[in-house]
MARLO-33501 format. One record per residue: residue in three letters; z, x, y of N, C-alpha, C in turn. Coordinates in steps of 0.02 Angstrom, whole numbers, plus 50000, padded with zeros to 5 digits. Example, Ala and Ser with C-alpha at 12.3 -4.5 7.8 and 13.67 -1.06 7.14 Angstrom:
ALA503905066049716503905061549775503905066049835SER503545064249888503575068449947503945064550002
END
This chain:
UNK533785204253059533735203053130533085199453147UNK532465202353117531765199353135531915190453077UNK532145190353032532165185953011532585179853053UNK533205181753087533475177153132532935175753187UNK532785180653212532365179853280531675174053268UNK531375174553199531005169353166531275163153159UNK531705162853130532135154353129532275153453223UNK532415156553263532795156153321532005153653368UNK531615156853360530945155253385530525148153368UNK530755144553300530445138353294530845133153317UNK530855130753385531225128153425530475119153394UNK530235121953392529415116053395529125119153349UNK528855116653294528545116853239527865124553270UNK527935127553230527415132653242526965137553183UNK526505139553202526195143153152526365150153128UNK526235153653072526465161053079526065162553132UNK525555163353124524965166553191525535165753265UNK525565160753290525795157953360526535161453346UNK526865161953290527565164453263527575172653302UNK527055177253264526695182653273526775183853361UNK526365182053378526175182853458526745180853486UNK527105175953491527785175253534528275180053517UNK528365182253460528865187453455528775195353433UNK528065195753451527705201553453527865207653391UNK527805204453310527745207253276527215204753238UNK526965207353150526465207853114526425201353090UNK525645197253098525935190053049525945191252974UNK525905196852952525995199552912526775197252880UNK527225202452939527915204752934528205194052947UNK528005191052987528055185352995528245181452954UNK527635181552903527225177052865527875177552793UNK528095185052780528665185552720529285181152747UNK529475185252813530135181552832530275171952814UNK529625171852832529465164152829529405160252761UNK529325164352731529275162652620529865161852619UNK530405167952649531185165852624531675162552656UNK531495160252740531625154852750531505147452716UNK530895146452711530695142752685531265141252613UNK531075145452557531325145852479532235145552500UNK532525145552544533065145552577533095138952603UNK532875134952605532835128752623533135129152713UNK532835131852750532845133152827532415130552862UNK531925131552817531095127552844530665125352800UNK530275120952827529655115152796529235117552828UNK528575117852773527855118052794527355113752783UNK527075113252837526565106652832525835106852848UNK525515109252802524735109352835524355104152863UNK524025106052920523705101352952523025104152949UNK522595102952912521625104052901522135112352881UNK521645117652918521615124452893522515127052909UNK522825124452966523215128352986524175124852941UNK524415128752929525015128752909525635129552959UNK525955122352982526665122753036527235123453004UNK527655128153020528355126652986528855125353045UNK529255120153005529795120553065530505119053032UNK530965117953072531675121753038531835112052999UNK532255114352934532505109952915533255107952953UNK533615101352962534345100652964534575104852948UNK534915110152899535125113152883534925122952957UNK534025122752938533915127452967534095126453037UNK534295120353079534435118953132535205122153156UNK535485116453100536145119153110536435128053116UNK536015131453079536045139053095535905141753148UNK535315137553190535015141753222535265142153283UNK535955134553284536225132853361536925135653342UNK537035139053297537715140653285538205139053232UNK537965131653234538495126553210538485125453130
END
């Protein structure tokens, strides 16, 4: 469930941190969901200097609208 609500929330490329605070769990608890999206090919990560954005692949899109 927290793992959908993670894919469903990167509407715009976002950080775990910013991930964290909008859907008011651990970036902890975040930060896993986000390894197996990721290793799931759902989402791409892209560091920019210190901070790390992930956002949904084609594929992670297509899940996240239904289709």
């Amino acid at each position: 469930r927290n793992r959908a609500a993670v894919l469903a929330a990167l509407d715009d490329p976002a950080s775990t941190t910013a991930l964290a605070h909008r859907l008011g769990l651990a970036a902890s608890s975040v930060s896993s969901h986000l390894s197996v999206l990721r290793d799931s090919g759902l989402l791409t990560a892209r560091r920019y200097g210190h901070q790390v954005l992930y956002e949904r692949t084609p594929l992670g899109m297509a899940l996240a609208s239904g289709g």
